[in-house]
N, C-alpha and C positions, 0 to 999 in steps of 0.2 A: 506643735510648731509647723505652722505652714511653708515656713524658706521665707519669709514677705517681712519687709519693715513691724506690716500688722503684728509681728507676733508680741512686739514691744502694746502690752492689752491699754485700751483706751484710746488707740489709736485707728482712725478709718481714712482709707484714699479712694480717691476716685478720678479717674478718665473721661476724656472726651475728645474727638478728634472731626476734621472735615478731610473727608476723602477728596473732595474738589480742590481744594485749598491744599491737601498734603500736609496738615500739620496738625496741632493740639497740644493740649496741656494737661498737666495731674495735678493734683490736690491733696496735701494732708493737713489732715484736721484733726480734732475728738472733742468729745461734749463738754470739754472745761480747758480756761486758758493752759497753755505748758510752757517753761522755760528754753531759751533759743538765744543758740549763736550761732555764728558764721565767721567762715575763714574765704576768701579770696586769693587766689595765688595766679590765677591766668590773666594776659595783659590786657585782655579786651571785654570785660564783666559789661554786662547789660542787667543794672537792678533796680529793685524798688525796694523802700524802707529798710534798709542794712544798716545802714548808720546805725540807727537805734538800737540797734543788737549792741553796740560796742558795751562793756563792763561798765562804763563810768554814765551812764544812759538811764534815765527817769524810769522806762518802760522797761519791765524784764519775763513778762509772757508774752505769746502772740495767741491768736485764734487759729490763724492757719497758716500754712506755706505753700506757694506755687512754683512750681517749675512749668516753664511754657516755652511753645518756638514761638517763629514771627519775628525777632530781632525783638526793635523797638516798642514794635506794634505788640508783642505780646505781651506787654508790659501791662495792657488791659485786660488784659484776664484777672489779673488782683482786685479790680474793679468791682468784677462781674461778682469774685465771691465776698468783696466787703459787704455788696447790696445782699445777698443773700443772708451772712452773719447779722447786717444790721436788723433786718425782716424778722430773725429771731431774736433780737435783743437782746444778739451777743457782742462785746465789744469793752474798749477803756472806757472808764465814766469820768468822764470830763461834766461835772454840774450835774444836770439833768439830761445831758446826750452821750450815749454810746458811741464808742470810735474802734471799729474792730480794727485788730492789728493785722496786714496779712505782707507778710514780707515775701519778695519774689525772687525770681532770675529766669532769664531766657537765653536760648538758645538761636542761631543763626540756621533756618533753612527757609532763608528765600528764595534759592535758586536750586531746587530740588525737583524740579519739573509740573510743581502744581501749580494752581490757574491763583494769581497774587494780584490779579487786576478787581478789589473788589471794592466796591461804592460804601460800603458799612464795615469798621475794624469790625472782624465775627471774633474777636477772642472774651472782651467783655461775654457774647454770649455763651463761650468756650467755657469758660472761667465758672459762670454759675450752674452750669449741666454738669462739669465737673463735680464741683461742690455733692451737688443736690445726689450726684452715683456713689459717693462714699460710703464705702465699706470694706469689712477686715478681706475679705476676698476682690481682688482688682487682676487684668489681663497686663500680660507683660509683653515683651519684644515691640512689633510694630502695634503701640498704644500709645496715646496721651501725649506727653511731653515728646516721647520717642517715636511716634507717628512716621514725619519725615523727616527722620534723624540721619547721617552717614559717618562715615568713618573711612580712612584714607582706605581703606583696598576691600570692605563689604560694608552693607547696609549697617548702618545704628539701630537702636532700639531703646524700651524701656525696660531696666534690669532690677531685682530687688535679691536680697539675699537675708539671714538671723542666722544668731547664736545665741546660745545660754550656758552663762558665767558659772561657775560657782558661788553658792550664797542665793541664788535663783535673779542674778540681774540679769537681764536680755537686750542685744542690743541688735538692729538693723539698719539696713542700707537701705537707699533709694535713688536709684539717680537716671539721667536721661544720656544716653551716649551717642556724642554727633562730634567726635574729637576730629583734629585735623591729622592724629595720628592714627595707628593702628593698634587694635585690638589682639590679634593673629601676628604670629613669628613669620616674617618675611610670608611667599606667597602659600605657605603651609595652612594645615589644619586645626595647630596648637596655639593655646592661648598664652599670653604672657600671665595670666593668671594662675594657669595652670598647677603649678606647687601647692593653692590652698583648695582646690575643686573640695567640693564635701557630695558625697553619695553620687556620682556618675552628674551634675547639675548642668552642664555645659560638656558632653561628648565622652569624657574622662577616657581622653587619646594620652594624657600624661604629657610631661613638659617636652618642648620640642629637643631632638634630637642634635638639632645645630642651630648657631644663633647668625644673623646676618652681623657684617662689621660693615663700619661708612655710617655713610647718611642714611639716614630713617627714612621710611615710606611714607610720604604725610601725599596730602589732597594736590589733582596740579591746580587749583585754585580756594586756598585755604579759607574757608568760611566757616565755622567751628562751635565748638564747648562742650564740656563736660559739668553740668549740674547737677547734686546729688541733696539729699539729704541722711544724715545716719541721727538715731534716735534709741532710746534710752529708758527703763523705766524707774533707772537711777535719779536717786536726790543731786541735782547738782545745780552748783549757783552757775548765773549767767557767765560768770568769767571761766569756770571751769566746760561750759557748753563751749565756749571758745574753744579753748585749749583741747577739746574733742574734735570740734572740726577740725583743727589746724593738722591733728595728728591724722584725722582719717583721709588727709590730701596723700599721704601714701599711699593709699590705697589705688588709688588713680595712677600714680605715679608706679607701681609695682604692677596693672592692669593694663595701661596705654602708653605706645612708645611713637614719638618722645610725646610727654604731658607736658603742662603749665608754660605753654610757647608762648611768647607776645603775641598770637593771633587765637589764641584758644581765652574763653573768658571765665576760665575754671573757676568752682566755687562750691562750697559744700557747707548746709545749716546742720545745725547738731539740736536736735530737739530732748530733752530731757520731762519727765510726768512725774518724776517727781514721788515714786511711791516705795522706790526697796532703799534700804543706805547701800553705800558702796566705800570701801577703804582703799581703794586699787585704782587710782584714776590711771594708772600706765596699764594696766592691763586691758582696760578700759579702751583705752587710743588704740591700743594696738588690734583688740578686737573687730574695733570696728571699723581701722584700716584693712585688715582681713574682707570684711562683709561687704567694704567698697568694690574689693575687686572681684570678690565672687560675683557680685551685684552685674556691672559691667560686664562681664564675659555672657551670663548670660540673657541682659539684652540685645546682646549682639550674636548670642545663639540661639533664642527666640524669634528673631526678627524674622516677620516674613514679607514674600515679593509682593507689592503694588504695579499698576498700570506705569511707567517712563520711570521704572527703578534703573540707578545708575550710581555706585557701582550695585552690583547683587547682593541678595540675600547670603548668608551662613552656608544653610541648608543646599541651596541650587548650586553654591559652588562646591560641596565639599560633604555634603551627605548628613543626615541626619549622627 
């Protein structure tokens, strides 16, 4: 078990980012279609291809998933890895042509101090470099999707976290953390995640000491999200991959305070491969509500400083 989504086997991700630009995108995939849903619960979602995830929906594998910044624009990057899926002639067979499935979401970091004046969307190209780096080993904190991510009072990142079930099901998280909220109890060094830390994974300073009351710490100009994916090497049909997302938005919701605001475009796919049985879909939810917030604490304790970082890294404020 590496602590990584990866450790659910058949599964590979991969990164890509532009340092000019301040942003980037992740990718998971693996060599055969898998089952996938999504749950939405933040009010400002930026997607591609979700609908089709719904239960009552023709399509019930995809090829890949992306998480990407860029707002709108990042929305290209799903692009860049269908041309890649299709180049291998992977995809839905619609007659005699393949149609890969690659459902997305992105995050808001336009105004993160990178250089956004550019003549060609680079995420299409974002998207297939991703692709093409996938593997069970990938770089966490400031990577990919969480490149130039932030969060109200320190830098975002990219976060992954696993478990294993009884019965040998495994499940993991993945997600990009750019919330309008905060990660850290008031201006302390404790995670609201704190409670489920596993092996020292983000400081293991233990829950904080006091809680703030009032109004939450959010951004003073909220541009946002938290996108995730948690996955599974459980049998499970598309509507129960639903019912997985839906439950692993706790996880967010027990990691970042406040979560799922009208300005945050929360969202989390539940990918399933489909190879151990499982009889416990509650255990199931709740696991991988757990691995969302391990996941999150430590992209945002991974994160490290960039050139016009604003607010700070983890680490610069508050020590390794």
């Amino acid at each position: 078990m590496r602590n990584l989504i990866t450790d659910v086997p058949g599964l590979r991700v991969g990164n890509a980012h532009d340092e000019t630009v301040k942003t980037g995108c992740t990718v998971l995939t693996a060599d055969t279609p898998f089952t996938c849903g999504v749950h939405i619960m933040g009010g400002a979602p930026g997607t591609r291809e979700t609908d089709l995830l719904a239960p009552d929906k023709l399509v019930e594998q995809v090829d890949a998933l992306v998480l990407s910044g860029g707002s709108g624009f990042g929305l290209d990057a799903g692009s860049g890895v269908a041309d890649a899926l299709r180049a291998a002639g992977r995809g839905f067979a619609v007659g005699d042509v393949n149609v890969p499935i690659v459902p997305g979401a992105i995050l808001f970091d336009l105004t993160n101090g990178g250089d956004k004046n550019w003549s060609t969307n680079p995420y299409r190209d974002l998207g297939a470099q991703a692709f093409a780096s996938a593997a069970q080993t990938f770089d966490l904190g400031t990577a990919g999707a969480g490149y130039g991510a932030k969060t109200a009072t320190l830098k975002g990142g990219l976060g992954s976290a696993s478990a294993i079930l009884p019965g040998g099901v495994i499940v993991g998280a993945l997600v990009a953390v750019n919330a309008v909220g905060s990660a850290t109890v008031g201006d302390g060094p404790h995670f609201w995640a704190a409670p489920f830390e596993e092996d020292g994974e983000f400081g293991n300073l233990g829950p904080s000491p006091t809680y703030p009351k009032g109004r939450p710490t959010t951004k003073g100009s909220p541009r946002n999200t938290t996108i995730g994916i948690v996955a599974t090497n459980a049998k499970l049909t598309q509507a129960q991959c639903t019912r997985l997302a839906t439950a692993s938005h706790d996880g967010i919701a027990r990691a970042v305070v406040p979560a799922h605001t009208p300005i945050d475009g929360d969202l989390i796919f539940a990918a399933a491969t489909g190879t151990t049985p499982c009889d416990d879909l509650l255990y199931l939810g709740h696991a991988a509500a757990i691995c969302m917030s391990r996941a999150i604490a430590r992209g945002v304790y991974l994160a490290r400083s960039t050139p016009q970082d604003d607010p700070p890294c983890y680490v610069r404020t508050h020590g390794a």
